[in-house]
C-alpha positions as CSV (number, residue, x, y, z in Angstrom):
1,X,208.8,86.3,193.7
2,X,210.7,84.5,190.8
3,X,212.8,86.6,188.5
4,X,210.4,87.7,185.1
5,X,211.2,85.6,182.1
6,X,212.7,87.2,178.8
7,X,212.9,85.9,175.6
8,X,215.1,87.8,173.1
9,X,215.2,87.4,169.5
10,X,218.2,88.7,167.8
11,X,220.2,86.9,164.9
12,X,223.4,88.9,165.3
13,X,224.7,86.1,167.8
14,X,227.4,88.6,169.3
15,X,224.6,91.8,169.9
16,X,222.1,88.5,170.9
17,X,224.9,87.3,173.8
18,X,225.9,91.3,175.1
19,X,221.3,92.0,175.3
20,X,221.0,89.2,177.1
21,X,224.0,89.6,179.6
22,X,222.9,92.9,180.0
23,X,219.0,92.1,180.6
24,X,220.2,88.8,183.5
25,X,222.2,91.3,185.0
26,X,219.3,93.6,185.3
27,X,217.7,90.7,187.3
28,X,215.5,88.8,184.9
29,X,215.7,85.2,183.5
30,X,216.8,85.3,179.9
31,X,216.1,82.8,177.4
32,X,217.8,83.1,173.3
33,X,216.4,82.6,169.9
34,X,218.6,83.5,167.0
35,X,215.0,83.3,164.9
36,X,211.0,84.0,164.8
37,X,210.7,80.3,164.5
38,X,213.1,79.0,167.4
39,X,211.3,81.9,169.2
40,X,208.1,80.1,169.0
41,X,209.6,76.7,169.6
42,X,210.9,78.0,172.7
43,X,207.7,79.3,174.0
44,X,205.4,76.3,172.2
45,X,207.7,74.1,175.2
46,X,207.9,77.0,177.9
47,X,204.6,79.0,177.7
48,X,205.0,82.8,177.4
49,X,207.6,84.8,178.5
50,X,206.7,87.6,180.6
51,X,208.1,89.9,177.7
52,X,209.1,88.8,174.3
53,X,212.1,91.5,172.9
54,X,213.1,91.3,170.1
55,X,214.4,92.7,166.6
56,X,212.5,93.8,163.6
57,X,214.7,92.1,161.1
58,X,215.7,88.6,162.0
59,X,217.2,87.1,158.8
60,X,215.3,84.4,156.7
61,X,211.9,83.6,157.4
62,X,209.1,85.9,159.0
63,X,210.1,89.2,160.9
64,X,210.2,90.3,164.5
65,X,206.9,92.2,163.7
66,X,205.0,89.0,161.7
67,X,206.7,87.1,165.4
68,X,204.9,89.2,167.6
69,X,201.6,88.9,165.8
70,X,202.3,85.0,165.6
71,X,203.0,84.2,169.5
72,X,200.4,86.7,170.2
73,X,197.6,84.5,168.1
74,X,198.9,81.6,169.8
75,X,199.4,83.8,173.6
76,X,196.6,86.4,173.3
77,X,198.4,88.1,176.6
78,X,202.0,88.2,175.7
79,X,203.8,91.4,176.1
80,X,206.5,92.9,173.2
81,X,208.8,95.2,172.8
82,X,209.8,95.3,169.0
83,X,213.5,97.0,168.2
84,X,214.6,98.6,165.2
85,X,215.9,101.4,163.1
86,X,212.9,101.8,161.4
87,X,210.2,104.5,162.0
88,X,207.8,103.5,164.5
89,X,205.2,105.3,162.5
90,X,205.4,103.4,159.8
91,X,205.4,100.0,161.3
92,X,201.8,98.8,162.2
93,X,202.1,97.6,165.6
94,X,199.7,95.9,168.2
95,X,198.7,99.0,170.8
96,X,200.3,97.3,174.2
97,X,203.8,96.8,172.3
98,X,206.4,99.0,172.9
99,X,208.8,100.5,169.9
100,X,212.4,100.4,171.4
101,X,214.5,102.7,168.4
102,X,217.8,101.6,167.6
103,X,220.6,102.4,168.7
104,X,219.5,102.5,172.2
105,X,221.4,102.3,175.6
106,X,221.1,99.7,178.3
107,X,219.1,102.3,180.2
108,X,216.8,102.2,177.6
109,X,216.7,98.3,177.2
110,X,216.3,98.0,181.1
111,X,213.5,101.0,181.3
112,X,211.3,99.2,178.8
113,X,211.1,96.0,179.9
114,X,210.8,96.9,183.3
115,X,207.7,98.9,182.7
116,X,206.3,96.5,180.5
117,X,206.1,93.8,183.2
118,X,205.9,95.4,186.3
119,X,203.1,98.5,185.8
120,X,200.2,97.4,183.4
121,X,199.3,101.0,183.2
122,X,202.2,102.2,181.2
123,X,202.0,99.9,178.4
124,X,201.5,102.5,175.6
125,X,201.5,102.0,171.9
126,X,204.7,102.5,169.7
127,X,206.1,104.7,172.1
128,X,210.1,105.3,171.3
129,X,212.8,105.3,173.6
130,X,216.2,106.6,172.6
131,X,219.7,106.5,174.5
């Protein structure tokens, strides 16, 4: 069986290169976006990732949560993991998306996206994972 695919949206460049080292090293086939709309360039010429990471706040134009929502219209089945500093409570997120709490650890990073695309059944909403 192929690698999963991975797209990660991040637009710190340096924090965007060290994720996605860390997540190919983990075994899965990374793709980059520095923003919501290269994001959905990306996947408007490869088809849906098999998890889409990424960051609440991406810069100018729409954020990692208004992303989500976006590729989800256009990919009704697309997985997400949304990361931030922000309190997961207070963001109003699809219920199979996962809430990954910044900081985190690559423990975390890993955990997350390995249950979200390996084990249907544990894709909870907004559920935190901390270092």
């Amino acid at each position: 069986m192929p690698p999963k695919s991975v797209l990660l949206v991040e637009d710190d460049a340096l924090l965007r290169e060290c994720l996605a080292e860390m997540l190919g090293d983990a075994g899965w086939r990374v793709a980059e976006a520095a923003s919501a709309a290269k994001a959905l360039d990306w996947m408007a010429a490869n088809g849906m990732p098999d998890a889409l990471v990424t960051d609440l706040g991406l810069g100018p134009g729409i954020s990692g949560l208004a992303l989500i929502a976006e590729a989800r219209r256009r990919w009704p089945g697309l997985r997400a993991v949304l990361a931030s500093g922000a309190d997961a409570a207070k963001l109003d997120m699809h219920p199979t998306d996962r809430f990954l709490g910044k900081p985190f650890g690559v423990g975390a990073l890993i955990r997350v996206v390995t249950e979200l695309t390996t084990d249907p059944a544990s894709v909870r909403c907004c559920t935190a994972f901390q270092p």
